[in-house]
mmCIF file of the N, C-alpha and C atoms, coordinates in Angstrom:
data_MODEL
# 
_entry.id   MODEL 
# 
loop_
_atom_site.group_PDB 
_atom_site.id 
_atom_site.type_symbol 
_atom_site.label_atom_id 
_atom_site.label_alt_id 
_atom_site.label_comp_id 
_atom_site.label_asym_id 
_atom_site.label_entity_id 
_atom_site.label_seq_id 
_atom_site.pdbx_PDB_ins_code 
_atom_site.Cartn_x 
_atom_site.Cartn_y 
_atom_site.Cartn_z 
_atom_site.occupancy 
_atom_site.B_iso_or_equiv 
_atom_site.pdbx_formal_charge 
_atom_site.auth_seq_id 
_atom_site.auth_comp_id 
_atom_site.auth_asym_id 
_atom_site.auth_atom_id 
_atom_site.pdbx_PDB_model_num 
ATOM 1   N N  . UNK A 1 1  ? -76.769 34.831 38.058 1.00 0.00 ? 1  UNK A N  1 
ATOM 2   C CA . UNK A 1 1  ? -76.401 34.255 39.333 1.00 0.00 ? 1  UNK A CA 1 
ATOM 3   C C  . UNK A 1 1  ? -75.523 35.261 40.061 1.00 0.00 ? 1  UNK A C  1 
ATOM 4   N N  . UNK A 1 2  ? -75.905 35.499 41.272 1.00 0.00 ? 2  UNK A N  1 
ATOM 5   C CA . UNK A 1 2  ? -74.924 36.207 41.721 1.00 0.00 ? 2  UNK A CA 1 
ATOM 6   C C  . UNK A 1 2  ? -74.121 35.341 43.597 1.00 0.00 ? 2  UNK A C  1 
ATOM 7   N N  . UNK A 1 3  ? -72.953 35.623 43.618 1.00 0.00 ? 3  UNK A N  1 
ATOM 8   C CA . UNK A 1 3  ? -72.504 34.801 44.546 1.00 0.00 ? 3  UNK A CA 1 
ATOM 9   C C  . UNK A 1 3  ? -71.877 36.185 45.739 1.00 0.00 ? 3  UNK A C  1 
ATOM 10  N N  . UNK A 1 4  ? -72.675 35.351 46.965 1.00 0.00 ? 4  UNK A N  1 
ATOM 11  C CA . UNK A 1 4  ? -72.219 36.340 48.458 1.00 0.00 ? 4  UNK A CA 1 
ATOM 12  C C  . UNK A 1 4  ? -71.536 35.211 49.059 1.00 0.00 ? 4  UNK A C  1 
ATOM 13  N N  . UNK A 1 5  ? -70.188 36.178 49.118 1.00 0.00 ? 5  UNK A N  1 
ATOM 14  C CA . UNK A 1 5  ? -69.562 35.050 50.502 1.00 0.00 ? 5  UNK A CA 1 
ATOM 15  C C  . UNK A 1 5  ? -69.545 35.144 51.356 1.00 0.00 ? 5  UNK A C  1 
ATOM 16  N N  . UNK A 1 6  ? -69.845 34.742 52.115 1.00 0.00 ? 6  UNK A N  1 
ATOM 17  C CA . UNK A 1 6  ? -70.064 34.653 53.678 1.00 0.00 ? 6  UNK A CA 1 
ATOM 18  C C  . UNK A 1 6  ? -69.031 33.796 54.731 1.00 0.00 ? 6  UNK A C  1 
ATOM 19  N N  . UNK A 1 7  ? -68.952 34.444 56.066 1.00 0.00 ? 7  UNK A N  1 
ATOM 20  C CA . UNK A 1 7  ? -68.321 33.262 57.036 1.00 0.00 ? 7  UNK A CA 1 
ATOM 21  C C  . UNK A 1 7  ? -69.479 33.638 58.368 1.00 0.00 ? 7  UNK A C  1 
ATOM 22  N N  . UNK A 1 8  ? -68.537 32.827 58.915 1.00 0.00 ? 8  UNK A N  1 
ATOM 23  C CA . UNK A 1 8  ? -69.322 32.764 60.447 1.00 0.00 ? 8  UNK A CA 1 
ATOM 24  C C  . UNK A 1 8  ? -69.721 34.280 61.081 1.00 0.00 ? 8  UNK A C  1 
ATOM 25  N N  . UNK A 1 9  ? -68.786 35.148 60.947 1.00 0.00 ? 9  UNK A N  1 
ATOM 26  C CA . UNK A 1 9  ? -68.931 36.632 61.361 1.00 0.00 ? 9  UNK A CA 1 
ATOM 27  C C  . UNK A 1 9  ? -69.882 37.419 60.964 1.00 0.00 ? 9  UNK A C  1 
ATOM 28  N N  . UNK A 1 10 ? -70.583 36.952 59.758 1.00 0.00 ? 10 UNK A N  1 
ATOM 29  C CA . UNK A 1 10 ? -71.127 37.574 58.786 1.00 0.00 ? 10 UNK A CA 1 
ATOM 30  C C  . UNK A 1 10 ? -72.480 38.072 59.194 1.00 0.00 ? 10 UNK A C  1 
ATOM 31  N N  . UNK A 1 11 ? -73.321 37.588 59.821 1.00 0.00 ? 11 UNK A N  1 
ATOM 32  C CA . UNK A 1 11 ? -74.029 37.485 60.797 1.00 0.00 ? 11 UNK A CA 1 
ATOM 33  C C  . UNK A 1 11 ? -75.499 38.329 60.125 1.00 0.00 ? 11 UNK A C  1 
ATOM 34  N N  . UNK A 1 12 ? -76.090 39.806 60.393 1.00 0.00 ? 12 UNK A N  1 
ATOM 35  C CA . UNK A 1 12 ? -77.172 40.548 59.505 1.00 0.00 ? 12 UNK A CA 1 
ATOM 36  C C  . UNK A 1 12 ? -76.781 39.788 58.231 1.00 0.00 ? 12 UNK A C  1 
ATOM 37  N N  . UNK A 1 13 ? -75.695 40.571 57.895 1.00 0.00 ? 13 UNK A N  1 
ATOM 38  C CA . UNK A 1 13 ? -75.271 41.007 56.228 1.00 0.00 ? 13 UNK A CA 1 
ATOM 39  C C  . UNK A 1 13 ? -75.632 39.961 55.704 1.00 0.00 ? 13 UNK A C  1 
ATOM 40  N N  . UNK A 1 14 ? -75.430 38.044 56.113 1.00 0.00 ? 14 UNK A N  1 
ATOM 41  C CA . UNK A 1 14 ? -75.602 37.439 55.408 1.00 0.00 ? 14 UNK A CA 1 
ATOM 42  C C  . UNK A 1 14 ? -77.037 37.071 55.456 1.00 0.00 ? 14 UNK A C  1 
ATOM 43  N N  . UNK A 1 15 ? -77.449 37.513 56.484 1.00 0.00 ? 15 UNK A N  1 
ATOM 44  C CA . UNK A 1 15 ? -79.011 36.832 56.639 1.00 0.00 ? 15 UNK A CA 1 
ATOM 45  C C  . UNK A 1 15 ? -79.936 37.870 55.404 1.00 0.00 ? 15 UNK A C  1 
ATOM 46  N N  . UNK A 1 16 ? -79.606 39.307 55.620 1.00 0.00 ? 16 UNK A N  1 
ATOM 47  C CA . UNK A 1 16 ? -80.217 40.262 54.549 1.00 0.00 ? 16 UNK A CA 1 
ATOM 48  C C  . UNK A 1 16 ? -80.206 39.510 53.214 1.00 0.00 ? 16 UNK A C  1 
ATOM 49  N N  . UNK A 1 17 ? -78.490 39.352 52.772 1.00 0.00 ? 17 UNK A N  1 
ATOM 50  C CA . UNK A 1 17 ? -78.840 38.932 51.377 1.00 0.00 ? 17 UNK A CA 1 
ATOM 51  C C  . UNK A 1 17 ? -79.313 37.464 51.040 1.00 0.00 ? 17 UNK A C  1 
ATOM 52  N N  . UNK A 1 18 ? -79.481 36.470 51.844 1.00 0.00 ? 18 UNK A N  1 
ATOM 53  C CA . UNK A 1 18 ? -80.302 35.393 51.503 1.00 0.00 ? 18 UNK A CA 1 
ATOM 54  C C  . UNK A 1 18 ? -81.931 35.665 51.462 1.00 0.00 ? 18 UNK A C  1 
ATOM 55  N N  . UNK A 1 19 ? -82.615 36.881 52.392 1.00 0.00 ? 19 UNK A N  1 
ATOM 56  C CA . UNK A 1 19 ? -83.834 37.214 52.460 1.00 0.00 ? 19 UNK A CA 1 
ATOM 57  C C  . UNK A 1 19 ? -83.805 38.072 50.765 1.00 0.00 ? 19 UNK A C  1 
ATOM 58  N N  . UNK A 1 20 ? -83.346 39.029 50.526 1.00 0.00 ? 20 UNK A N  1 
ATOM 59  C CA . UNK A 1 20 ? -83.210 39.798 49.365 1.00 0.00 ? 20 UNK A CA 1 
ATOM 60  C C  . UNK A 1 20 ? -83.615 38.752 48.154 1.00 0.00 ? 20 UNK A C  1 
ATOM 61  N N  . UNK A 1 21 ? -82.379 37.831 48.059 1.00 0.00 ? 21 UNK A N  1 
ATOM 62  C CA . UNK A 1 21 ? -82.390 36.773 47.041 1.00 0.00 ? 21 UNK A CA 1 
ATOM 63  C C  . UNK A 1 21 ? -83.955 36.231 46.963 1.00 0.00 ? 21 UNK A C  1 
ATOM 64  N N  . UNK A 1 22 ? -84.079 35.330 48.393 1.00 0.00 ? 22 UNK A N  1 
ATOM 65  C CA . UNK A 1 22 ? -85.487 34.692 48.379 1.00 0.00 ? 22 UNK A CA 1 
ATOM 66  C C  . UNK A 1 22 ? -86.646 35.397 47.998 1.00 0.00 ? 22 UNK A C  1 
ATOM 67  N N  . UNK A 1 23 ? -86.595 36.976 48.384 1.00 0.00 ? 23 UNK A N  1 
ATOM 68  C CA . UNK A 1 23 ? -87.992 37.758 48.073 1.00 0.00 ? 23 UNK A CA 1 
ATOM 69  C C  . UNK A 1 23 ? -87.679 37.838 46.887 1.00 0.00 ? 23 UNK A C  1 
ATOM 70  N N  . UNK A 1 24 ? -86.853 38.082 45.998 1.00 0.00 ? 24 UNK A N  1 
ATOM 71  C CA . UNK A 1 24 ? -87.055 38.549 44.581 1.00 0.00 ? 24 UNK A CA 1 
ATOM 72  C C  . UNK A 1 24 ? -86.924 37.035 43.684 1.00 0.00 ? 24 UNK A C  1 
ATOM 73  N N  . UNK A 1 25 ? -87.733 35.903 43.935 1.00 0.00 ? 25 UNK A N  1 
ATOM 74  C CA . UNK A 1 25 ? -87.769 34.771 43.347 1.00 0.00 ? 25 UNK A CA 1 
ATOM 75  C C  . UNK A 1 25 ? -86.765 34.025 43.058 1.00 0.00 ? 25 UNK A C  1 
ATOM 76  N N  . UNK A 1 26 ? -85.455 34.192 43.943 1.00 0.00 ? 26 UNK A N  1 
ATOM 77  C CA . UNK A 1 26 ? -84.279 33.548 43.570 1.00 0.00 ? 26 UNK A CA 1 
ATOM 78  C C  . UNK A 1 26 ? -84.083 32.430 44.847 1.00 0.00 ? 26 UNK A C  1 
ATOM 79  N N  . UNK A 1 27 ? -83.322 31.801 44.288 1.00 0.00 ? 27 UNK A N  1 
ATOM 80  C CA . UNK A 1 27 ? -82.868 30.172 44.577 1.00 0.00 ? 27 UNK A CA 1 
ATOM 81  C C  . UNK A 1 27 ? -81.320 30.640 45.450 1.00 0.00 ? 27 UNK A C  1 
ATOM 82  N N  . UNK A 1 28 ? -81.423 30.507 46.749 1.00 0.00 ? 28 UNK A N  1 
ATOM 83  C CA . UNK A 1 28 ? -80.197 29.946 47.670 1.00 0.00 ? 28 UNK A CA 1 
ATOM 84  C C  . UNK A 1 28 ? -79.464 29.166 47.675 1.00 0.00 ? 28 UNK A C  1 
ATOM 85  N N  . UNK A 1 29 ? -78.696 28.994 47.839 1.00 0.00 ? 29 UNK A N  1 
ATOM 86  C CA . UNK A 1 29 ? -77.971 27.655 48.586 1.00 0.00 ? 29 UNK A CA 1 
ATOM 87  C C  . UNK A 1 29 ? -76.998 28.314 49.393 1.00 0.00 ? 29 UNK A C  1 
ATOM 88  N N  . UNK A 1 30 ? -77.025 27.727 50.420 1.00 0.00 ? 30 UNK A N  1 
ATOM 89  C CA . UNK A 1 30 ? -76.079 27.721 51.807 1.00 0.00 ? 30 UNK A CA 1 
ATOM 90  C C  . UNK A 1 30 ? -75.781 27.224 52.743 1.00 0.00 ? 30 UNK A C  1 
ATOM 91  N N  . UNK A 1 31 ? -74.376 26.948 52.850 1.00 0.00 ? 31 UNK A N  1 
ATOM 92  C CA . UNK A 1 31 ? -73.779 25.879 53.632 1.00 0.00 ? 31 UNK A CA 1 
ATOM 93  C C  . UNK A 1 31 ? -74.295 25.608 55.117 1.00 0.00 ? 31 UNK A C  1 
ATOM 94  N N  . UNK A 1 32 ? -74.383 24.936 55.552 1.00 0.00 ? 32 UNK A N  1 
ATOM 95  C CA . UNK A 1 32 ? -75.141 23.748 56.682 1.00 0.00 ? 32 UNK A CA 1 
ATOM 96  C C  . UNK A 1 32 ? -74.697 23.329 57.134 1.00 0.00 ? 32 UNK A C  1 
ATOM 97  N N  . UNK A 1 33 ? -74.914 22.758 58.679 1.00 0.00 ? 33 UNK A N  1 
ATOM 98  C CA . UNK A 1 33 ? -73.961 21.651 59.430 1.00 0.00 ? 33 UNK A CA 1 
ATOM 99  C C  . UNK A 1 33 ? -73.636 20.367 58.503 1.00 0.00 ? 33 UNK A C  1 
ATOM 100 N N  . UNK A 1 34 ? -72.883 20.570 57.926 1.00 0.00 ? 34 UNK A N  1 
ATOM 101 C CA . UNK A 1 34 ? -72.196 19.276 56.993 1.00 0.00 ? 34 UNK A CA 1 
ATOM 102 C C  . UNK A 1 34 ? -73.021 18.702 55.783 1.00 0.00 ? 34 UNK A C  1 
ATOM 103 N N  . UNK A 1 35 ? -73.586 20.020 55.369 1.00 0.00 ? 35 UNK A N  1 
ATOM 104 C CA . UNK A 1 35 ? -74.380 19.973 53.850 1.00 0.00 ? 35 UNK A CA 1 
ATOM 105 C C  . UNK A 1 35 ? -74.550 21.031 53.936 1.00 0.00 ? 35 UNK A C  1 
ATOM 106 N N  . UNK A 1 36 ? -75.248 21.149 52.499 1.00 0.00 ? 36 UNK A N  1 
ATOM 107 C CA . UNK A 1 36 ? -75.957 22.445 51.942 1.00 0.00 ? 36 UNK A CA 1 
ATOM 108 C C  . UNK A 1 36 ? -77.319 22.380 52.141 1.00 0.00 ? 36 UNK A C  1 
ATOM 109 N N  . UNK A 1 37 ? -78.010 23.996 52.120 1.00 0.00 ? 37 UNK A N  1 
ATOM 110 C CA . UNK A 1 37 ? -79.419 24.057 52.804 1.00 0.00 ? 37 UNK A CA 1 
ATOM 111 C C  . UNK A 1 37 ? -79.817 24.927 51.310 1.00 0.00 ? 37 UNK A C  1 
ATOM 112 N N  . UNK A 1 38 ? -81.074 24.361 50.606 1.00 0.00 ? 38 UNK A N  1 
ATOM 113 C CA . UNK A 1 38 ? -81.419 25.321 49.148 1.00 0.00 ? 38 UNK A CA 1 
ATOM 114 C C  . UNK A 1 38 ? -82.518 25.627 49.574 1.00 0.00 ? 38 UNK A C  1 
ATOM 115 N N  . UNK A 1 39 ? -82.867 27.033 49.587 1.00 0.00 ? 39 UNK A N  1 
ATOM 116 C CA . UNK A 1 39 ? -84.226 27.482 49.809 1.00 0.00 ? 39 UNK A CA 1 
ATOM 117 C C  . UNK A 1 39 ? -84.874 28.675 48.714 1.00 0.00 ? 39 UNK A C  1 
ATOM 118 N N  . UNK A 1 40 ? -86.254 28.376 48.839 1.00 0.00 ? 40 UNK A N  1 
ATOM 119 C CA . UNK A 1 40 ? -86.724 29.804 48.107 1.00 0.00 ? 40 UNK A CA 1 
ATOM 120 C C  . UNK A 1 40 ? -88.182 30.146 48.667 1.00 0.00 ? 40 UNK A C  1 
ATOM 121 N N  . UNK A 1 41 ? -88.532 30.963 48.086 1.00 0.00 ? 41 UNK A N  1 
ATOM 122 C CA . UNK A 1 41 ? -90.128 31.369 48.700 1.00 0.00 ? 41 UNK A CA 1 
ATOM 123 C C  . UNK A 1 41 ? -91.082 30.114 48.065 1.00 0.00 ? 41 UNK A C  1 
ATOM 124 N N  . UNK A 1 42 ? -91.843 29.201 48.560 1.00 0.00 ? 42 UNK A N  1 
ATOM 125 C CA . UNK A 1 42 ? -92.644 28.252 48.310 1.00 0.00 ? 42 UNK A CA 1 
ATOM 126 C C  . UNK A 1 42 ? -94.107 28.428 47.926 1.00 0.00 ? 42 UNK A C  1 
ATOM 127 N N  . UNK A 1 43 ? -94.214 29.610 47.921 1.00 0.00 ? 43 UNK A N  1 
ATOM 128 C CA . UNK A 1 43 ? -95.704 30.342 47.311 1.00 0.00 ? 43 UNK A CA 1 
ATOM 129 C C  . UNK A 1 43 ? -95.181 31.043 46.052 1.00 0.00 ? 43 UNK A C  1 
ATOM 130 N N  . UNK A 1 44 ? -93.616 30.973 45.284 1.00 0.00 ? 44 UNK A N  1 
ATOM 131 C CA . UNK A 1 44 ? -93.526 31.519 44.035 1.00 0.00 ? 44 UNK A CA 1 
ATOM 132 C C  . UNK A 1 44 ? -92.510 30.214 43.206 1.00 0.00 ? 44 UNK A C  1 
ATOM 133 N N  . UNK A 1 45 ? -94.261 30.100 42.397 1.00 0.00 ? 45 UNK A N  1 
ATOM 134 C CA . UNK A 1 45 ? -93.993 28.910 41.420 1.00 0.00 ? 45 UNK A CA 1 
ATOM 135 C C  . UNK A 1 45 ? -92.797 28.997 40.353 1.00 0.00 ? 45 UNK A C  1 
ATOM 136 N N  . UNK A 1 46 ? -92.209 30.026 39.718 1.00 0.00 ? 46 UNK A N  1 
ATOM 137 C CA . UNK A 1 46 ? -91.277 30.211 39.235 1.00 0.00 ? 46 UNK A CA 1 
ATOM 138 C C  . UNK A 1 46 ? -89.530 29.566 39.947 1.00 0.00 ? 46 UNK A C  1 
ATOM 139 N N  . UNK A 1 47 ? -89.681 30.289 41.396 1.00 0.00 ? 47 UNK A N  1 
ATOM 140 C CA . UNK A 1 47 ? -88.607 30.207 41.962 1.00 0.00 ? 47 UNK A CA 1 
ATOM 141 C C  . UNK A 1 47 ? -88.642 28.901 42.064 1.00 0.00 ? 47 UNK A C  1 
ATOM 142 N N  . UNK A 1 48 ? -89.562 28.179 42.504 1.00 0.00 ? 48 UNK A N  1 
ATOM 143 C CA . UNK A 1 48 ? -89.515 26.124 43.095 1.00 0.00 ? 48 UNK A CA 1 
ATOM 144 C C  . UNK A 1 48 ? -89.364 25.674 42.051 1.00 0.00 ? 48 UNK A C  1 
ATOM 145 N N  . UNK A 1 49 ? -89.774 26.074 40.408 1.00 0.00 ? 49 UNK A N  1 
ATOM 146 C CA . UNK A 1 49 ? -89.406 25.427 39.189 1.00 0.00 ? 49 UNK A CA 1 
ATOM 147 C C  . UNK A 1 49 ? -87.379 25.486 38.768 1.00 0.00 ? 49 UNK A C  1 
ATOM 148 N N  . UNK A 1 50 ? -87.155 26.730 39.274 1.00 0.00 ? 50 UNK A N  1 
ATOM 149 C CA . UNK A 1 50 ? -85.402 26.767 39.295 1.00 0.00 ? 50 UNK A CA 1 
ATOM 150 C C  . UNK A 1 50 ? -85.080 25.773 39.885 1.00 0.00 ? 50 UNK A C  1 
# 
């Protein structure tokens, strides 16, 4: 697991490493208007089984 912190400023940098994560079959999560948003690539059966 690896953890990026992010704020509002963060802006590329954070968008890169959520794309990075998602292409290499890994599982997101990131904060949301008043929740969390979990995403991954939906054409890699591995990653939707995490």
């Amino acid at each position: 697991m690896k953890v990026v912190a992010t704020n509002v400023n963060a802006g590329d940098a954070a968008r890169q490493a959520l794309e990075s994560c998602i292409s290499k079959g890994g599982v997101a999560l990131f904060p949301a208007d008043g929740l969390y948003g979990l995403a991954c690539d939906p054409l890699n059966e591995k990653a939707i089984r995490r």
